[in-house]
C-alpha positions as CSV (number, residue, x, y, z in Angstrom):
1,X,0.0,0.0,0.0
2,X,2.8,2.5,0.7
3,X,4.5,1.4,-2.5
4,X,1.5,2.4,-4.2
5,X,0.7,6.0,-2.6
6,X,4.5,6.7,-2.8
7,X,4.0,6.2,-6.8
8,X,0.8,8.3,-6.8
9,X,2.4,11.3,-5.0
10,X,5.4,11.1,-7.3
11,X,7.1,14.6,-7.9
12,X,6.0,15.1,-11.8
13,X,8.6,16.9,-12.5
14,X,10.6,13.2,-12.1
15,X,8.4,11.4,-14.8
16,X,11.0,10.5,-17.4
17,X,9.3,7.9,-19.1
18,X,9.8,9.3,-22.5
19,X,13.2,9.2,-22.7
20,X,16.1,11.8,-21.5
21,X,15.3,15.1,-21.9
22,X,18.8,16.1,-23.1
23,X,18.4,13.8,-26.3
24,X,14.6,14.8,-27.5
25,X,15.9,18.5,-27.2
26,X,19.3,17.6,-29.1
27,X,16.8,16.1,-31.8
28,X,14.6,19.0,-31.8
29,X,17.1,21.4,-32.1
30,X,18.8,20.0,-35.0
31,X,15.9,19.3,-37.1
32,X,14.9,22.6,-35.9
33,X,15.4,24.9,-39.6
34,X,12.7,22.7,-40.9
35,X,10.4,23.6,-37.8
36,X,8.0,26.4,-37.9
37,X,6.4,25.1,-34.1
38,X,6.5,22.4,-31.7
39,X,3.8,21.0,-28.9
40,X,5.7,20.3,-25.4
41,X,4.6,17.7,-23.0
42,X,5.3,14.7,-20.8
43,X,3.4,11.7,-22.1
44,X,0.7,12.6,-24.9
45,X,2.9,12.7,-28.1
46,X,1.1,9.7,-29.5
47,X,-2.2,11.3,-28.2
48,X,-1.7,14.8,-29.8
49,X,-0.2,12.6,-32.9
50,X,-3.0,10.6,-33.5
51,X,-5.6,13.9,-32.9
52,X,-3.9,15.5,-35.6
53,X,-3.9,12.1,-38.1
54,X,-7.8,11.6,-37.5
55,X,-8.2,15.7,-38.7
56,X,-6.1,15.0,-41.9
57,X,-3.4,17.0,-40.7
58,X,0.5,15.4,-41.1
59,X,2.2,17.2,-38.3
60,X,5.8,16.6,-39.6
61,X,4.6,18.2,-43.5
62,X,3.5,21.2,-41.6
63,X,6.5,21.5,-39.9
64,X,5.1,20.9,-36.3
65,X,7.2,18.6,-34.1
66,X,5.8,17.0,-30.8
67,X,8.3,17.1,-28.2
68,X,8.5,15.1,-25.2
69,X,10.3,16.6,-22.2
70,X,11.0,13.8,-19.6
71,X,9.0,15.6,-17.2
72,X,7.3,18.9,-15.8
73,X,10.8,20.2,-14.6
74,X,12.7,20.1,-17.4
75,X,10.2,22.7,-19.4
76,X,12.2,25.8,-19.2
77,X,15.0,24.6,-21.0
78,X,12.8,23.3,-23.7
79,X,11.3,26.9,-23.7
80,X,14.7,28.5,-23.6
81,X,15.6,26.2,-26.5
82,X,12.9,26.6,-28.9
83,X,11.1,29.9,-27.6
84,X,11.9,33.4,-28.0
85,X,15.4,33.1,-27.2
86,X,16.1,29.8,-29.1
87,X,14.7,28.6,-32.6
88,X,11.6,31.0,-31.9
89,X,9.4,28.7,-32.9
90,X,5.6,29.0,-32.4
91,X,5.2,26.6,-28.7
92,X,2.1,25.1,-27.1
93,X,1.8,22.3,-24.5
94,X,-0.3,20.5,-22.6
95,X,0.6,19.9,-19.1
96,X,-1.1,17.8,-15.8
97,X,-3.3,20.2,-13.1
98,X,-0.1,18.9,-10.8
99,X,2.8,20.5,-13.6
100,X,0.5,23.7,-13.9
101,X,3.2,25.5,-11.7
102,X,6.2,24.3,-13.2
103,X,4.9,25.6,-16.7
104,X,3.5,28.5,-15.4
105,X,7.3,30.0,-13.8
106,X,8.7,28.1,-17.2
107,X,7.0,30.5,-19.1
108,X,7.3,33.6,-17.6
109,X,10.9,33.0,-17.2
110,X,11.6,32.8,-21.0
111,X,9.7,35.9,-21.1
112,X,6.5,35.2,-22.2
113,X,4.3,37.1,-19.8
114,X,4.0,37.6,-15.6
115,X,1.6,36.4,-13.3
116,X,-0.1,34.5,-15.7
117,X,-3.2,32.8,-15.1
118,X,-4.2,29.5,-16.5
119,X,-6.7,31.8,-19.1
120,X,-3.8,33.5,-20.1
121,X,-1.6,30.4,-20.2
122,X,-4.1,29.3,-23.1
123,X,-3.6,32.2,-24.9
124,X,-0.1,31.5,-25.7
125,X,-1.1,27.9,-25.9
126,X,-0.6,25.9,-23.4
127,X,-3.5,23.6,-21.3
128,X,-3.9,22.1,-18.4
129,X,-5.6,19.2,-17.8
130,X,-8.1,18.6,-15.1
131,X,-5.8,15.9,-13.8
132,X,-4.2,14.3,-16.4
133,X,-4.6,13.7,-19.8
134,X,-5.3,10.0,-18.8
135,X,-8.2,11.4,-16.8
136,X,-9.5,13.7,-19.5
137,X,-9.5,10.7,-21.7
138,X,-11.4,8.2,-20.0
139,X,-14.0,10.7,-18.6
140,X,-14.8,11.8,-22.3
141,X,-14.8,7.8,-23.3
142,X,-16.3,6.5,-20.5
143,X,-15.2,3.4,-18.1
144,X,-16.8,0.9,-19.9
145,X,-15.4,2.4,-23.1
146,X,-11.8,2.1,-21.9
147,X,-12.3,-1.4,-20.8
148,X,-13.0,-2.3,-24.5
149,X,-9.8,-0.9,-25.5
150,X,-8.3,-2.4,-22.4
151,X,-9.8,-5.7,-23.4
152,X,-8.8,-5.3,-27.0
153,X,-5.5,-4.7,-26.0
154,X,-5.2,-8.0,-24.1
155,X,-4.4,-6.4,-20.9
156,X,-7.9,-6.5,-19.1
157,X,-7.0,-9.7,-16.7
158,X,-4.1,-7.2,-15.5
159,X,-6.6,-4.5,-15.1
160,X,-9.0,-7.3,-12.9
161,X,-6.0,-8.1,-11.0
162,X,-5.0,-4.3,-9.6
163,X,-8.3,-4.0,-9.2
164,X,-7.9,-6.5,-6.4
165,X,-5.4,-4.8,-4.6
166,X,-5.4,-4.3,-1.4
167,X,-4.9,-0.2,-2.2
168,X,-7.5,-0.3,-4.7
169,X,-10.7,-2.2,-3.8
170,X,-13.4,0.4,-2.8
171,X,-11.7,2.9,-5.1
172,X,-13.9,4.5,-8.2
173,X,-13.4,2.5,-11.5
174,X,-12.5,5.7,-13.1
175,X,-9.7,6.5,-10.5
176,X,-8.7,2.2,-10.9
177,X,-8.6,2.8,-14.8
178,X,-6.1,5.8,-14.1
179,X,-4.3,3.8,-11.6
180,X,-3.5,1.4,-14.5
181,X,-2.8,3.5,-17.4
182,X,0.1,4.6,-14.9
183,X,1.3,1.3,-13.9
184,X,4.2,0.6,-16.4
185,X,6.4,2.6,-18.2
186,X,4.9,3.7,-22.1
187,X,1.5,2.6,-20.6
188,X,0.2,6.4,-20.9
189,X,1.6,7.2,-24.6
190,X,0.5,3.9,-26.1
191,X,-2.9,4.2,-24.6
192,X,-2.8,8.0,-25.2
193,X,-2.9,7.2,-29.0
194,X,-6.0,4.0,-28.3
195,X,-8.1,6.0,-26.5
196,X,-8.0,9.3,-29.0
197,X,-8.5,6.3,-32.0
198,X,-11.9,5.1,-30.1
199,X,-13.4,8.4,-29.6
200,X,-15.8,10.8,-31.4
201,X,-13.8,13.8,-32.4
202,X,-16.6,15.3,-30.8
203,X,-16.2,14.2,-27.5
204,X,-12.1,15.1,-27.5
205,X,-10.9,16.5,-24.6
206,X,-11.2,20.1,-24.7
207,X,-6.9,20.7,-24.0
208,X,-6.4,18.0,-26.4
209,X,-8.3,19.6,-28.7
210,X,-7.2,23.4,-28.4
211,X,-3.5,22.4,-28.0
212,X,-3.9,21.2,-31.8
213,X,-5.9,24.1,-32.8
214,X,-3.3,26.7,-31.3
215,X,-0.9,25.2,-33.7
């Protein structure tokens, strides 16, 4: 049970699932005279990717590169990079309600504005999720929505079985379905990109959906 609220009140700014931050940014900034924007975020690449490929837009044709920074933290130097001050590209992002602060001060310290609130966060841009983008996602789906993808993807006897746990029984399915997505490292891009495939692009999330539009 410890293990399990230790992994839940995990600093975000630690999340380095996709990959060291160091490298994505080498790779951005050298394919950067081809770039006219980027999106930065933790762990919805393949969700803002497959957005984009279900509106007929090719992100990479356009010039738009989704960049993932290893974690809330590391966002100024990504802004410093490819802001203003860098490759001044155009930049939005999506961040969680718990990274909110980390890309507020990243922001106004490349110089993009002062006390800004969330409102004018959007304006350059960037949206925060509720939660998360996992819990944007399967509020818009449903529960019994994402336990067809779940099921589909083979893993729904390894959802049944954390349900189980001791630290989980009594606990919302939503909040169990979160639980999961979180579980194991890639979990949250790959199922980023299933649960944007299985909804209506009506019922996108409304960051997901503005973060697209902004670019």
């Amino acid at each position: 049970m410890e293990a399990d609220r230790s992994a839940q009140q995990q600093d975000p700014g630690t999340d380095d699932r996709n990959g060291s931050a160091p490298a994505t940014l080498d790779r951005a900034l050298a394919s950067g005279r081809d770039l006219r924007a980027a999106v930065l975020g933790t762990s919805d690449e393949q969700a803002v990717e497959a957005l984009a490929r279900r509106r007929g837009r090719d992100l990479l044709a356009e010039g738009v590169a989704v960049v993932p920074i290893g974690g809330a933290t590391n966002i100024g130097r990504f802004l410093d990079a490819l802001g203003p001050a860098g490759l001044d590209l155009q930049l939005a992002g999506l961040c969680d309600a718990a990274e909110e602060g980390y890309f507020q001060r990243g922001l106004e310290r490349a110089g993009l504005g002062s006390g800004l609130t969330r409102a004018a966060m959007e304006s350059l841009g960037f949206y925060v999720c509720v939660d998360d983008l996992e819990d944007e996602l399967i509020r818009a789906l449903g529960v019994a929505g994402v336990e067809r993808v779940v099921d589909a993807q083979g893993d729904l006897g390894s959802f049944r079985i954390l349900q189980k746990q001791p630290a989980q029984r009594g606990r919302p399915s939503h909040a169990q379905l979160q639980r999961f997505l979180g579980t194991r490292s890639g979990r949250k891009t790959s199922y980023g990109r299933l649960l944007v495939d299985a909804l209506d692009l009506a019922q996108m999330p409304r960051p997901l959906d503005r973060v697209l539009d902004h670019i």
